[in-house]
C-alpha positions in Angstrom: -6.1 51.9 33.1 -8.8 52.8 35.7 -8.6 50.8 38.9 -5.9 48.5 40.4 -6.9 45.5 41.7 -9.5 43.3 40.4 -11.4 45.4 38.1 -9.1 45.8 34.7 -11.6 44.8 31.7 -11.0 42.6 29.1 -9.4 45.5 26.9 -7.6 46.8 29.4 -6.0 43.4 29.8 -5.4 43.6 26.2 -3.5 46.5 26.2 -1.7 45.9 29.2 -0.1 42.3 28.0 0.2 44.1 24.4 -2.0 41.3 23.2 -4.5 40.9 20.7 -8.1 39.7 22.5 -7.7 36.3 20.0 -4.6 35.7 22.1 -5.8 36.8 25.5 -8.7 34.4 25.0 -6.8 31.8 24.5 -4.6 32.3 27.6 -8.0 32.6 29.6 -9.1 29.0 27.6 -5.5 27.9 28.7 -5.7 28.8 32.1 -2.8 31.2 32.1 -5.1 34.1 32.9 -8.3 33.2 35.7 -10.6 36.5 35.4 -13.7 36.5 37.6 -16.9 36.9 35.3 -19.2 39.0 36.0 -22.8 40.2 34.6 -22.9 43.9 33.0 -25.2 46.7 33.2 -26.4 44.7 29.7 -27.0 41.5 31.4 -23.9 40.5 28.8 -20.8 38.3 30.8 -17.4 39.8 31.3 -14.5 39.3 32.8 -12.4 41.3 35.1 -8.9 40.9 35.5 -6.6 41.4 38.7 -3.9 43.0 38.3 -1.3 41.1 39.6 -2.1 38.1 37.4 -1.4 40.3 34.6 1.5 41.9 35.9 3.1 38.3 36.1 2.5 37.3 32.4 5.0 40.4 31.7 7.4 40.2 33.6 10.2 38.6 31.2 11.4 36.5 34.3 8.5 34.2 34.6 8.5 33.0 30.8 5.0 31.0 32.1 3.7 31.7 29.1 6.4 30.8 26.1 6.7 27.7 28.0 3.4 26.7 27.6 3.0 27.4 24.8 6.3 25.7 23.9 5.1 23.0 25.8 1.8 22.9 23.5 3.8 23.3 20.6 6.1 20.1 21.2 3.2 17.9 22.3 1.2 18.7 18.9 4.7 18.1 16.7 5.3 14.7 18.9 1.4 14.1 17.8 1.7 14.7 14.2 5.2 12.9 13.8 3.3 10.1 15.4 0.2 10.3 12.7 2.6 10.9 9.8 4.4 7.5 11.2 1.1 5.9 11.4 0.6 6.6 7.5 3.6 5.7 6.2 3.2 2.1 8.3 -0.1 1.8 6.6 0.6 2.7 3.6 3.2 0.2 3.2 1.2 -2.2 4.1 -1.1 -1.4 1.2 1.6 -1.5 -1.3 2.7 -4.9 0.5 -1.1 -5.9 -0.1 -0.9 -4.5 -3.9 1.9 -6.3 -4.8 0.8 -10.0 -3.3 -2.5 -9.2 -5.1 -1.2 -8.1 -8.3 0.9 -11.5 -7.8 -2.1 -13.6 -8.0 -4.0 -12.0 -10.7 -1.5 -12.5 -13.0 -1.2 -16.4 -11.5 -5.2 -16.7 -12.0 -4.6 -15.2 -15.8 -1.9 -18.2 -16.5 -4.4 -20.6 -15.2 -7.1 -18.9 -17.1 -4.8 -18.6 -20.3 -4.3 -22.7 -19.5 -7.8 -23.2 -19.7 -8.6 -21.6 -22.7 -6.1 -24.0 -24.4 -7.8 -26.8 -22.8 -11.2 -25.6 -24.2 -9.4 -25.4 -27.5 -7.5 -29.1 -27.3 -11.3 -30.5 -26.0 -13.0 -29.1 -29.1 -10.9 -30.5 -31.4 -11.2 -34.2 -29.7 -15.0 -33.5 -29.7 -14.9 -32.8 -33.5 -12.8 -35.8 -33.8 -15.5 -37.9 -31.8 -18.4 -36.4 -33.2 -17.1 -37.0 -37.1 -16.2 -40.8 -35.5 -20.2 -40.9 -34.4 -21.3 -40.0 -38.0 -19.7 -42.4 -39.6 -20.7 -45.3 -37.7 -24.1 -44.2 -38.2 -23.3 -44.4 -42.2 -21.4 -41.3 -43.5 -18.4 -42.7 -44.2 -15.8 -40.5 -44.5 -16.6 -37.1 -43.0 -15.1 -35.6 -46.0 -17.5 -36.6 -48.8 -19.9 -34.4 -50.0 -23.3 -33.9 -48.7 -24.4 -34.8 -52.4 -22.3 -37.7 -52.3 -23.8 -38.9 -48.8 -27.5 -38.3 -49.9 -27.0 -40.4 -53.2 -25.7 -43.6 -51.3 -28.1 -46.3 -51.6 -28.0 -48.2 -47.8 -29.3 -44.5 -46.7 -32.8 -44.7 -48.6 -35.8 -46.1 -47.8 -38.6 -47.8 -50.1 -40.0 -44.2 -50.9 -36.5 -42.7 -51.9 -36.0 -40.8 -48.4 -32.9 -40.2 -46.5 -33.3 -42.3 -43.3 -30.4 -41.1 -41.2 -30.2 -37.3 -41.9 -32.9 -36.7 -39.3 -30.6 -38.6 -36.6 -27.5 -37.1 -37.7 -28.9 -33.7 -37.4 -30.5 -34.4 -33.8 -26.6 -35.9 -32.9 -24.9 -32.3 -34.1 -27.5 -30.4 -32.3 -27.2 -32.7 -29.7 -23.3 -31.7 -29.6 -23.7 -28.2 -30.3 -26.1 -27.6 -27.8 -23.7 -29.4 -25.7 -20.3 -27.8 -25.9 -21.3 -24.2 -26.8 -23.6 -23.2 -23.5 
């Protein structure tokens, strides 16, 4: 310790506070400690610290420094409780918004599920219609036999041809075409 007064150096300050230079830069950064900077020999900054500003960090009366620090310590716990409440808020909400969602997915899958079966029910009446159309065109029963159909008499012309295949078969690809895109 050289000089009293205001020309203690950054280690010296360090060694008089029994302080690592981490700690004493953040009492400088804090305000605790004001050194006046100065410009080295070098050209480099550094600080120079009086000695009574030191002096009043150590003595075990003052406490200035456990008190902020205490002070800093409650403000950052009172910040993270706050945060850590924030989360759990949101986060219930989420799980709120999970459940409400999964809620109407499995509503849209009934009505889906319903729909299908409609598909279904509408098929069948279609088949029903369609065998209907046939046989008012001539195919009587939609049971007999293609063989059967092609012999009948009312279905041939003068040169022996089936007149009403070609319209049947337009009328099933008229309905397949239909109900299957």
């Amino acid at each position: 310790m050289k000089n009293k007064g205001e020309n203690i150096t950054f280690t010296e300050a360090c060694k008089i506070l029994k302080k690592s230079k981490r700690t004493v830069s953040r009492y400088i950064k804090k305000g605790l400690i004001k050194p006046e900077r100065t410009k080295s020999h070098k050209g480099t900054l550094e600080y120079r610290f009086n000695q009574a500003d030191l002096e009043s960090l150590k003595i075990p009366g003052t406490d200035k420094i456990k008190q902020d620090i205490r002070g800093d310590t409650r403000q950052a716990i009172r910040q993270d409780s706050e945060v850590i409440t924030l989360l759990k808020e949101t986060t219930q909400v989420l799980k709120d918004q999970l459940i409400i969602k999964d809620k109407q997915i499995k509503s849209l899958s009934g009505k889906i599920d319903q729909l299908i079966e409609r598909s279904r029910e509408t098929n069948v009446l279609l088949r029903g219609l369609t065998n209907k159309v046939l046989m008012l065109e001539g195919k009587a029963d939609p049971t007999e036999t293609e063989k059967e159909i092609k012999d009948r008499p009312d279905r041939k012309d003068k040169t022996g041809q089936d007149i009403r295949q070609d319209t049947g078969q337009k009328i099933k690809g008229f309905f397949k075409r239909l109900f299957k895109g």
